[in-house]
C-alpha positions, 0 to 999 in steps of 0.5 A: 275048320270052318270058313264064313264068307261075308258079303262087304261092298257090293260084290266083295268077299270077305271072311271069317277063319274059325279053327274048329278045335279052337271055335271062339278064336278067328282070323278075318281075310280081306275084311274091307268094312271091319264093322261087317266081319266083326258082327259075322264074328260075334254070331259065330261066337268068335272072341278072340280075332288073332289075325288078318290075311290080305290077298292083294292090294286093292283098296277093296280087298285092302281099304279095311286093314287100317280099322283092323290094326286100330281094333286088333293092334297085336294081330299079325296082318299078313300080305305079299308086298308093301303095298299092303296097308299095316302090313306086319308080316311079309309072305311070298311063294312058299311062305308058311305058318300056322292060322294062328300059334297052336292051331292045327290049320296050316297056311301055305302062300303061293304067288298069282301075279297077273291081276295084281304082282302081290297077288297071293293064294293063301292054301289053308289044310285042317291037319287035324285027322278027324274033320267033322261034318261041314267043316273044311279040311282044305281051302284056297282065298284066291283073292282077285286071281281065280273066280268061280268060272273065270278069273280076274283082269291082267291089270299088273301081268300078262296073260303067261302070268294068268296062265302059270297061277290059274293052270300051274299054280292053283291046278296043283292043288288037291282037287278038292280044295275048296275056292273061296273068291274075292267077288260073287261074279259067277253069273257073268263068268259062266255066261261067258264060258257058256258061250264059249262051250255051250255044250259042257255039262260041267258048265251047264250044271254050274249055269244051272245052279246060277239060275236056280238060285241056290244057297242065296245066289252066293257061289264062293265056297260052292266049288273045288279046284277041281270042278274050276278045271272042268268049268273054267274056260281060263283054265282050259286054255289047252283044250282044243275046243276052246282054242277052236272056238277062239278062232286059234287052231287045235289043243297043245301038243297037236299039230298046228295046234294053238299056243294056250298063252294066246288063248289066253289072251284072247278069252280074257279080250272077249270076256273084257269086250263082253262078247260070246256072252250066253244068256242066263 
């Protein structure tokens, strides 16, 4: 499969789906300026858009839905709750389905309440067996739930909810499932988990790559789950260092050590204060 982002507001990712065995067919995720996803589409040489997959409520992830049934009255929208403008196809933890009917591109929906309580991952596996070159045989739309080096605010959660979708959820994922965000945030967020481990190779070489520019500064599709679990401060919660470095004590399991919900809290407090900021 291949998978386009494309930039809409000032920050926000939308994207165009294409199943590679069915290259002028296309689903749009989060398409909040339609007009924008529909010219991407046609570049790509999309004909047919056959769905709408919508990661949270969020006007800004959702404020598009309503275009999308007026253009595309018979495409299925999907979403977590009713919340979510024009829903026609209701998905929670574990729901499932193919992209598209006849697609080889399965979706799994896996719940990330915390930022928003419909807050969904939608995992989407090429299970055809010969993936061709540049295409994706694994990805994962967090939505507002897990960024490149960091992760979304608790507006409608706590910080265990953060914790079970970051370091339960999403974390038992193949590791190189491919992340594809909701908001190119990633200079902030590394500079954030810079400065709370500023001797991390994993986080050095992702400032790096901030600050070099690469790939037009767009970050989203850049990075694995697995390389989120190395330079990802929300998702090593259960790190001595970080605990240490949050005034908390030791790792989980140790003697005295820290409880990672509330290293959780306490990252997400300092990164909401913009304190331990490093320069980038």
């Amino acid at each position: 499969m291949k998978i386009v982002p494309v930039l809409v507001r000032e920050d926000n990712y939308a994207y165009l789906v294409i199943d590679s065995a069915h290259p002028t067919k296309g689903v749009f995720v989060d398409p909040y300026t339609l007009s924008t996803v529909q010219d991407r589409a046609r570049k790509e040489a999309v004909e047919d858009v056959v769905g709408c997959i919508t990661t949270h409520h969020h006007h800004d992830h959702s404020g598009g839905n309503a275009d999308f049934a007026n253009a595309y009255p018979s495409a299925p929208i999907y979403g977590g709750s009713d919340q979510v403008p024009k829903r026609t196809h209701p998905v929670q933890d574990g729901s499932s389905f193919p992209l598209f009917p006849g697609s080889s591109i399965k979706v799994t929906c896996h719940a990330t309440p915390c930022h928003t309580q419909d807050s969904i991952a939608f995992f989407l596996e090429d299970e055809r067996e010969k993936i061709g070159e540049g295409e994706v045989k694994r990805g994962v739309f967090t939505g507002d739930t897990l960024f490149v080096s960091g992760c979304g605010r608790f507006f409608e959660g706590e910080p265990h909810e953060m914790d079970t979708a970051l370091n339960k959820v999403l974390a038992s994922l193949p590791d190189d499932t491919i992340v594809y965000c909701g908001h190119e945030y990633t200079r902030s967020n590394v500079a954030f988990s810079l400065g709370v481990l500023p001797n991390r190779p994993a986080i050095q070489a992702l400032a790096e790559f901030v600050r070099s520019g690469k790939n037009g500064g767009v970050t989203t599709g850049q990075f694995t789950i697995g390389d989120e679990k190395k330079h990802n401060v929300f998702m090593l919660v259960r790190d001595a260092e970080v605990a240490e470095r949050m005034g908390l004590g030791g790792a989980e399991g140790k003697q005295g050590a820290a409880d990672p919900i509330e290293v959780m809290r306490a990252l997400r407090e300092a990164k909401n204060a913009g304190k331990m900021l490093a320069k980038i």
